[in-house]
C-alpha angles and dihedrals in degrees: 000000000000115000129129132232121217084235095049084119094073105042084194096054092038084059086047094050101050081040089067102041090053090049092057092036092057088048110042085046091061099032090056091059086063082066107076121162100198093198093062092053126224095295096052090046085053109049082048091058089045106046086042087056096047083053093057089044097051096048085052092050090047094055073049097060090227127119134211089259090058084059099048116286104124142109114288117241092227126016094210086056094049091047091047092045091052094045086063099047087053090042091049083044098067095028086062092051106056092045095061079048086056104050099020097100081055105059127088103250130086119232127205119234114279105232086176091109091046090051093050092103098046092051093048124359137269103295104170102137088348104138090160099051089045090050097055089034101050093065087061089041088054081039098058087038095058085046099054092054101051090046100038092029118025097035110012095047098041086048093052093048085045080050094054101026091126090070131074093229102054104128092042095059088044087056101055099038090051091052087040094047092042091049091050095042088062097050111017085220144050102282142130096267090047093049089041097054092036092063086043077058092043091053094048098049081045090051095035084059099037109045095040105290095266105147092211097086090058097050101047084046087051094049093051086055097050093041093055083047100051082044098054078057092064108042 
């Protein structure tokens, strides 16, 4: 990762810098899920966290002088590489998950129950046999998947890295705060759906830095997930 940043005259003030905007971006991403409009419904809810985030994070990137393009959106270089990238990511993905079902009841933590599947209705609908209500509701859930790349993956990862760039391991760190961050975000406690989603967060950072940092590959990726999720609701 190669951008550049309007105070990269002064290293102290460039750690201060990415320092505050991480600061207001963490807290501006969990306040504004105080805020929930049940008329609109959960989807609705979510695509306004999340567009309100990627507002936030794109003000900050502005004062940064780095665009979404520096941090991966941009037009892949082959279409077959970017499918099959995104295959294994879905592959390692699932691979990942029932493993931790395999070997959850032995670790030494207790996890509290998962209510993710009893809530299904509420969040959207009743879709049991429902094409047609897959069908409208699929396009906001793309729409969510792309955003939470751009915002856990593309912002919130690279200005963790900038953050710890004095250390060796700074990717490494980014990687894991980002994953850690993105499984806690979707459950508020230590549970099987925040584990779950926080390795979906680990594999991506892993893929973002391993196959180029283009952020099309794990969208496309998060979109097929959420796609074969939103599909088990229906059959």
């Amino acid at each position: 990762m190669t951008f550049h940043t309007h105070n990269s005259t002064s290293q102290p003030a460039s750690y201060k810098g990415f320092l505050i905007d991480l600061i207001i971006y963490i807290t501006v991403m969990f306040l504004i899920r105080e805020v929930y409009i049940p008329e609109a419904g959960f989807l609705a809810n979510g695509l306004f966290w999340s567009l309100t985030t990627l507002i936030v994070a794109s003000w900050r990137m502005k004062v940064r002088g780095v665009s979404w393009k520096d941090l991966g959106l941009t037009k892949p270089g082959n279409l077959w590489r970017t499918l099959g990238i995104s295959a294994i990511i879905v592959v390692l993905v699932m691979i990942s998950i029932i493993i931790f079902e395999i070997i959850k009841d032995q670790l030494p933590i207790s996890l509290t129950s998962d209510s993710s599947s009893e809530s299904a209705v509420s969040k959207f609908g009743n879709l049991k046999g429902n094409w047609i209500g897959f069908f409208l509701v699929i396009p906001l859930v793309w729409l969510e998947s792309m955003l939470e790349e751009l915002l856990d993956r593309g912002f919130l990862m690279n200005w963790i890295e900038k953050l710890f760039s004095s250390t060796r391991f700074a990717t490494a760190i980014a990687v894991i705060l980002q994953a850690g961050i993105f499984g806690f975000r979707h459950s508020y406690d230590l549970s099987d759906r925040s584990i779950t989603v926080g390795l979906i967060g680990l594999i991506m950072g892993l893929a973002y830095v391993s196959f180029g940092r283009n952020l099309w590959p794990l969208i496309i990726a998060h979109c097929l997930l959420n796609s074969i999720s939103m599909f088990e609701r229906v059959m």
